[in-house]
N, C-alpha and C positions, 0 to 999 in steps of 0.2 A: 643488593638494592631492592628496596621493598614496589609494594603492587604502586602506591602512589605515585613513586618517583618515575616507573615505567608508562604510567597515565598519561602524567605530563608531559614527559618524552613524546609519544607516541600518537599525542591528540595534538602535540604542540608540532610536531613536524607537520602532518596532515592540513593542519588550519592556516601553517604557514605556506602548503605548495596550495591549496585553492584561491589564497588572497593569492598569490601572486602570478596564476592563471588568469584570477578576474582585472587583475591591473592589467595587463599584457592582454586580454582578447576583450577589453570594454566596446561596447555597441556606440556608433556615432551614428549610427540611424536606422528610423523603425524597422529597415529590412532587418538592419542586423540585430536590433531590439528582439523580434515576435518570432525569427525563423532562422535567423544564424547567418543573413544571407544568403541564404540557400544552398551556402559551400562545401558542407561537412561530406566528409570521406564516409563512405558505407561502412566501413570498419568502426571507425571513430560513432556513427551516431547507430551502430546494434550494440555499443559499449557504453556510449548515454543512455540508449533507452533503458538496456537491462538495470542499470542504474536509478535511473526515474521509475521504473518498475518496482525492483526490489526496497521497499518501503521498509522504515521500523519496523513493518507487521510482516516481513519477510525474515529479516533477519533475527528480529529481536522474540518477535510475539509468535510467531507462527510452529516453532519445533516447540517453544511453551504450551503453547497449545495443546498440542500430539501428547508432549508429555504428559499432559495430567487427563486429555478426555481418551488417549488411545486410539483405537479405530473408529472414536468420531469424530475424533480432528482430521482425519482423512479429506474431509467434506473443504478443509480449506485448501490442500494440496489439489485436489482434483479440477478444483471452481479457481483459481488461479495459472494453474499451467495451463488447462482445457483453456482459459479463454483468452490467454494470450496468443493460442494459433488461431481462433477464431477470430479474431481479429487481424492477425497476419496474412490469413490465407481469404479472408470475407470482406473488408474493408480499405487497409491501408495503400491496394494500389489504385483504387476509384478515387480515395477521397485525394489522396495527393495528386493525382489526372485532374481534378476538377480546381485545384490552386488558389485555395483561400487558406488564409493565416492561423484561421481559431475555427471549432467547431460551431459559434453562435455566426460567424459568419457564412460557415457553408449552410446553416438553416436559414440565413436572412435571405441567401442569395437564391438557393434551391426553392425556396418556398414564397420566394417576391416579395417580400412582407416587412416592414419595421417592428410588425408587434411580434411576429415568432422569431425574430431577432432578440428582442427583449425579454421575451419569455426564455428564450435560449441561455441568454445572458445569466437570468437569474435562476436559471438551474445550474448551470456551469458554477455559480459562485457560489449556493447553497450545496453542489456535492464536493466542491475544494475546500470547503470549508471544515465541511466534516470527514473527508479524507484529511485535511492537514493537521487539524487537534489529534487525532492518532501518532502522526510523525514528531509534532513538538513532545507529547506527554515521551514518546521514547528516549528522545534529548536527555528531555528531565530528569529520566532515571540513571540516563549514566552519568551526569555529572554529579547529580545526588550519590552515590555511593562512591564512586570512582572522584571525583574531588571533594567529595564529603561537604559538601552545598545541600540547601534546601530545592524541593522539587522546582519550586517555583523559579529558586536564583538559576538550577539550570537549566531552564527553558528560558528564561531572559538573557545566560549565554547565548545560547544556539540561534536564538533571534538573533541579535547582533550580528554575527557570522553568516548567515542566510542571507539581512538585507544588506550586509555590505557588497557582496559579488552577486545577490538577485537584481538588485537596484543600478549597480555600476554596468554590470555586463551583460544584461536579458538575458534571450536566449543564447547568444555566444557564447557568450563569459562560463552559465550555465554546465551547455553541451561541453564544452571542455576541461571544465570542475568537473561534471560528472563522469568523465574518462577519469579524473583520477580518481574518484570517489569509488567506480567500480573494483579499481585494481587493489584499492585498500580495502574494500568489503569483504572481496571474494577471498583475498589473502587470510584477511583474520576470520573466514566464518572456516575453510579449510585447515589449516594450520591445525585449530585445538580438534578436529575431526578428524582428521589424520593422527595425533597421538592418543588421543582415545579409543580408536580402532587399534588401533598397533597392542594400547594395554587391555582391554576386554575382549578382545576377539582374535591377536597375532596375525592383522592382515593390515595391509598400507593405505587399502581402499574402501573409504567407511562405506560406501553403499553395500560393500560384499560382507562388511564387519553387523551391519544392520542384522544381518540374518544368520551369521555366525555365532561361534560358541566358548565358552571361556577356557583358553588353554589350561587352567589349570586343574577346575573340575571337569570339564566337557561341556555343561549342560549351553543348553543355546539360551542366547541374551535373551530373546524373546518369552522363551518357559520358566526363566529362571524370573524373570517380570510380572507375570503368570503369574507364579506360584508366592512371589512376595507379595501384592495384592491381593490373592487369597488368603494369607497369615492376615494380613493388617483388614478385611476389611472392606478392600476398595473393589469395586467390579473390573474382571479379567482386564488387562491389559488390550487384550488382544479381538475383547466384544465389544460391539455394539451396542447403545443403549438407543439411540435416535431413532426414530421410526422414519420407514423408507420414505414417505413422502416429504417429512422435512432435509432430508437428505440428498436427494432429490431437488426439492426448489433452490436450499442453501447454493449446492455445486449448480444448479443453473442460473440463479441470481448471481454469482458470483464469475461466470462463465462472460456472462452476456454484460455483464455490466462492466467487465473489462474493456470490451470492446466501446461502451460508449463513455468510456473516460476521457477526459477534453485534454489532461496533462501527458495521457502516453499518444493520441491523436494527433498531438501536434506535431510530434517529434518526427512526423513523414513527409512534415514540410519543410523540412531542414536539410536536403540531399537535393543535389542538383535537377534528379532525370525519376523519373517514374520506375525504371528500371532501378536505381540505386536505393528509393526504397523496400523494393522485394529482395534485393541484397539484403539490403541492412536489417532489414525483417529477420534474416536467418541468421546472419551472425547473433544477433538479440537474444534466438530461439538459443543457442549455442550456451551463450553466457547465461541465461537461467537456467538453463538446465544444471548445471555443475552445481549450482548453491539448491534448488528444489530436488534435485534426487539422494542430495546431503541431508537435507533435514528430517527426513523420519530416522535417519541413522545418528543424529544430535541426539531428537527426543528420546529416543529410549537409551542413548548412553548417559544423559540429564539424570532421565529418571531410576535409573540403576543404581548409579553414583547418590543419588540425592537421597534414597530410601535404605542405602548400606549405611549412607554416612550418619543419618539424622534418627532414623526411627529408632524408639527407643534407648537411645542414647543418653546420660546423664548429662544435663543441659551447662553445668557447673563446668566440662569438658569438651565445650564445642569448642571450635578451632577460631580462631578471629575475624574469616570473613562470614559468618555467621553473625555476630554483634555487631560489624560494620554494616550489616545489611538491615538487622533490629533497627538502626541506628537511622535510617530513610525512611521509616514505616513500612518499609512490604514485606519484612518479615515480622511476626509478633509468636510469642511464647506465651499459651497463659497456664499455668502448672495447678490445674484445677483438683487433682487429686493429693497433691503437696506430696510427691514422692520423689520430685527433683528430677523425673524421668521424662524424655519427649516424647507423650503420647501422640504419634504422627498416624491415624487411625480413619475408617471410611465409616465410623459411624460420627454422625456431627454432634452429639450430645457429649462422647466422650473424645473428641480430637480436642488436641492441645496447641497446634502448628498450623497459621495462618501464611501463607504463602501468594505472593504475587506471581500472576504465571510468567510477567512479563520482564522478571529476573531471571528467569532458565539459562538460557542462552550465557547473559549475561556471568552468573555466578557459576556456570559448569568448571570455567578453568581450574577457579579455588576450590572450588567443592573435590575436584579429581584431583589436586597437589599440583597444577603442571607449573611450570616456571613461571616468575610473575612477570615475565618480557610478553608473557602469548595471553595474559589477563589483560596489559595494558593493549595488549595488540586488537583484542576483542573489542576493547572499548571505544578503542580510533574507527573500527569498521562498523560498529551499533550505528556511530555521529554520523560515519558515511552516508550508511541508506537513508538515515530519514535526514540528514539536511539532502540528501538529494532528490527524493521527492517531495521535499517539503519545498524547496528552493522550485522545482517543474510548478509544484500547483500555485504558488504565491504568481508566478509568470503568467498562470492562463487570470486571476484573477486579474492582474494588472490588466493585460490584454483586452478581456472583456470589458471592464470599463474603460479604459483610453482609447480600444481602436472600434468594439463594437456599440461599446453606447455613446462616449464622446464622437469621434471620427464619421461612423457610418450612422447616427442616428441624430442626434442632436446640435453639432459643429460639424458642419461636412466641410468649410472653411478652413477647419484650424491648418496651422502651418505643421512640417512634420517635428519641427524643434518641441512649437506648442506638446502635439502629440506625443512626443518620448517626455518632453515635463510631468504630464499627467498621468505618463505610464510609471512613472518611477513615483510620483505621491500616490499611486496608487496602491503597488505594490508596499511602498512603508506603511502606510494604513492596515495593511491587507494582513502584514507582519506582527501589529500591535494585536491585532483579531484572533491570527492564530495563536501567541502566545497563550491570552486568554483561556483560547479551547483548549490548548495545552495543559494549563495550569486546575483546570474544570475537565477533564473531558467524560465523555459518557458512559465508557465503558474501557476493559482493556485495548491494549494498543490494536488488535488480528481483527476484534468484534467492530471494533467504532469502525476499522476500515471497511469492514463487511457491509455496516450500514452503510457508504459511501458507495459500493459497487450496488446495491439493490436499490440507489436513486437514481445512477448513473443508467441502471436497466431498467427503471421504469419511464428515464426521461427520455434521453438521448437515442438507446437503442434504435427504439423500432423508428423515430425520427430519419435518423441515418438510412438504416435497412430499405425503408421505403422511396426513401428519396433519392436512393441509388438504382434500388431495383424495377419500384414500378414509374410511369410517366403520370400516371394519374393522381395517382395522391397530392391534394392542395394543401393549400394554407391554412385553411378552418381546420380541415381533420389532425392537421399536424401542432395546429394550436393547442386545438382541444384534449388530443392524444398526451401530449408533455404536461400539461398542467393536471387533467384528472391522473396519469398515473402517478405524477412523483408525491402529489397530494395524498391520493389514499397510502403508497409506501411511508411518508415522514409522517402522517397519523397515528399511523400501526405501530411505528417504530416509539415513537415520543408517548403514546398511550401505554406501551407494557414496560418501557427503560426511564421515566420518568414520571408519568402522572399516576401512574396504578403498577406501581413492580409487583406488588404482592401479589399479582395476577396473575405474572409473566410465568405461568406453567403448560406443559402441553393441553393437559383440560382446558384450559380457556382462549388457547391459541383458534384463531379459524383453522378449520381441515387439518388441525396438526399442524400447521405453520408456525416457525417462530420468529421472530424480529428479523434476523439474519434472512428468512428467507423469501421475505413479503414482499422483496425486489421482484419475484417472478410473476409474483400476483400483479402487482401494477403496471409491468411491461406488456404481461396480459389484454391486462383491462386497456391501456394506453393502444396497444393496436386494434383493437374491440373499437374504440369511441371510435380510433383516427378513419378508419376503414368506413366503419357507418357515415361518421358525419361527411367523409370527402363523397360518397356516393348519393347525398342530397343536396352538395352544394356545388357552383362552378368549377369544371375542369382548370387548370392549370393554364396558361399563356403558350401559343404553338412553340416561343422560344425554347420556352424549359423544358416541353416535352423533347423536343429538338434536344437540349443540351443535355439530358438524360440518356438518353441513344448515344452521344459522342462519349461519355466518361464510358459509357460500359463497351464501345466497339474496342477491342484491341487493336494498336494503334492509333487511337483517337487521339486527339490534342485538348478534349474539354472545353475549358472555356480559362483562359488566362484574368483574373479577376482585377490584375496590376494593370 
């Protein structure tokens, strides 16, 4: 049975156990819409979150990455695991003590205000936004190859699929789609990782295989990667090209800006007791850990495989998931020397082989022979990760406009029926949106998420941070902080990835910064304004000083915001 038939199989079971989660745990009111009712077992929501975590740019983009920049795709390993304990161990047991639904809510209520509500609002939906075009564009690609669609027709799949159990189930439906979406992630990102250890290194366990050596010459995976980079061309595997300081803000943009993501934030409001989100926190830690200490050990069996199979090679004799893959546009051929040979080379004048990085992952099975049950198995676990953080961030959009700008800002009347009405036209709205950015989006799948976490840390952060840690910081400073940071960050970003690329080089980056890592800059500048402006303008309300003190006493109660 060919790679197709195992696709369909294997995307076709998966899509049928999430529909039929989302019919079985449908939300009949906003508790159970925004927060799950606050029922979910510790176990079950460290196995959503890692879920809503691990993104297309986890599964799909992220060991593409590694593979082709080496140890400077390090910078996304380090700036994603680093800052999901930071957020474990820095936030998630304050903000769930203090018991509001959405992040624009704990800024509306901490900071007294409707307008840092809405400003809240529309940073929340400006970084899901561009977090979610990353998770559709990943869609796209595996139904484009894997059911041989157009990029576009498969992200108007995965739409589909997203708002039937995002729209019907909120956050219930959701949390428990993404218990199964985890269990088929992690199966099919392990599986072909485990037999590619087993055949390049004779070890069961790819993290040990990563650093291992090939039974049949000896030499180790890594020297032997090494040394075919040096034949072809391309700079050592194993060096650095990024200078320390963008290496640096990247992993700390990427660090910090996890923490103030509004779709993994919420998920600590879904567990009954304050205690069962520090639970759930570690189980979480647990489940990503097992897929992120796997993936440097994907990228370099990717790129081993990929540079035996392809370089230099007579192109008349590539194998057929090579032309199924011409056949999507991410891979192209241009045989500029007319010698029939795949010039696959690190200088760009004479490379012949155009490559999408955000096929790695995907195309490693065929590339290595493995059976085509563990291709199709791959392809079901790709759909996993990003409808299930695609499926998290479409919810906090919904959220935001139904419960904090309808509900608490503009309709403080409406009924809670009205209220789930509006969250669910919201959420399909929200669906059409991201297809779009799916279908356009701005960069590969790992990057465009990057830009999401350096808005996320130049918005939300220090908002959070302050408004937990200190009693003083008001409303002005915390206005003024989110709006100049995430400002000068989406300038930076949109000025060298769209209005001026031809610029986008270290010489023209400020201080050696690049896109990726001007999140640091703005979370910066954002605690810079907020600090100044709150220390010339009105202290705070004794309440909120007051209820700053209770979230941070151990055993406090906070403030029940229901």
């Amino acid at each position: 049975m060919d790679v197709r038939f195992w696709t369909f199989a294997m995307v076709g079971i998966s899509f049928a156990l999430y529909i039929g989660i989302a019919i079985w745990s449908r939300a009949g009111s906003t508790r159970e819409f925004y927060v799950a009712g606050t029922g979910v077992s510790p176990l079950a929501n460290g196995m959503a979150t890692a879920a809503d975590w691990m993104s297309a740019a986890s599964f799909i983009s992220m060991a593409g990455l590694i593979s082709f920049m080496g140890y400077d795709g390090s910078v996304y390993l380090m700036g994603w695991t680093g800052g999901y304990v930071l957020l474990a161990m820095l936030l998630a047991p304050y903000l769930r003590r203090f018991g509001a639904y959405t992040v624009p809510d704990f800024v509306g209520e901490r900071y007294y205000s409707q307008i840092a509500r809405v400003v809240a609002v529309a940073c929340a939906i400006f970084v899901s936004f561009t977090y979610v075009s990353g998770q559709m564009r990943g869609v796209g690609i595996v139904f484009s190859r894997f059911l041989e669609v157009e990029v576009s027709v498969g992200v108007l799949i995965g739409m589909a699929i997203v708002l039937f159990y995002a729209v019907l189930g909120g956050m219930k439906g959701i949390t428990y789609t993404q218990v199964a979406q985890y269990c088929v992630l992690i199966f099919a990102y392990m599986v072909p990782a485990i037999f590619l250890a087993v055949t390049l290194s004779g070890t069961l366990v790819p993290q040990l295989g990563f650093g291992g050596a090939d039974p049949a010459s000896g030499v180790h995976l890594l020297d032997k990667l090494d040394g075919l980079h040096r034949e072809l061309g391309f700079t050592p595997y194993t060096d650095g090209t990024k200078s320390t300081i963008d290496v640096f803000f990247i992993t700390a943009a990427l660090m910090v800006g996890t923490a103030g993501l509004p779709h993994v934030i919420i998920r600590f409001y879904t567990v009954p007791r304050v205690r069962d989100a520090r639970i759930s926190v570690g189980w979480a830690l647990l489940f990503i850990a097992i897929l992120y200490t796997t993936a440097p050990a994907v990228a370099v069996f990717a790129r081993a495989n990929l540079l035996d199979t392809v370089a230099g090679q007579p192109y008349a004799e590539m194998p057929e998931w090579f032309s199924k893959w011409e056949d999507t546009g991410l891979i192209a051929f241009d045989d500029r020397n007319g010698d029939g040979l795949i010039q696959y080379v690190g200088d760009p004048e004479a490379n012949e082989l155009t490559i999408d990085r955000d096929i790695m992952v995907l195309a490693n099975p065929e590339i290595s022979r493995l059976p085509n049950w563990v291709t199709g198995l791959v392809a079901a676990g790709g759909l996993a990760a990003a409808l299930s953080t695609a499926a998290g961030l479409l919810l906090v959009i919904s959220s935001a406009i139904s419960h904090d700008l309808l509900k608490r800002t503009f309709r403080p009347g409406i009924s809670q029926r009205g209220e789930l009405i509006a969250a669910r036209l919201s959420a399909v709205a929200g669906v059409g949106i991201a297809a779009l950015l799916g279908i356009y989006p701005p960069a590969f799948v790992a990057q465009t998420v990057a830009f999401a976490f350096g808005l996320a840390a130049s918005s939300f952060f220090p908002a959070i941070i302050l408004g937990t840690f200190t009693r003083t910081m008001n409303r002005e400073g915390a206005v003024a902080g989110m709006i100049s940071g995430i400002t000068l960050t989406a300038a930076y970003i949109f000025y060298f990835r769209f209005w001026n690329p031809a610029a986008d080089t270290p010489e023209n980056w400020w201080f050696g910064v690049s896109p990726e890592g001007i999140g640091t800059v703005g979370m910066l500048l954002n605690f810079a304004v907020a600090l100044t402006v709150s220390r010339f303008t009105p202290s705070p309300p004794a309440s909120v000083r007051e209820l700053v003190e209770r979230i941070r006493v151990p055993g406090g109660t906070g403030r029940n915001l229901r």
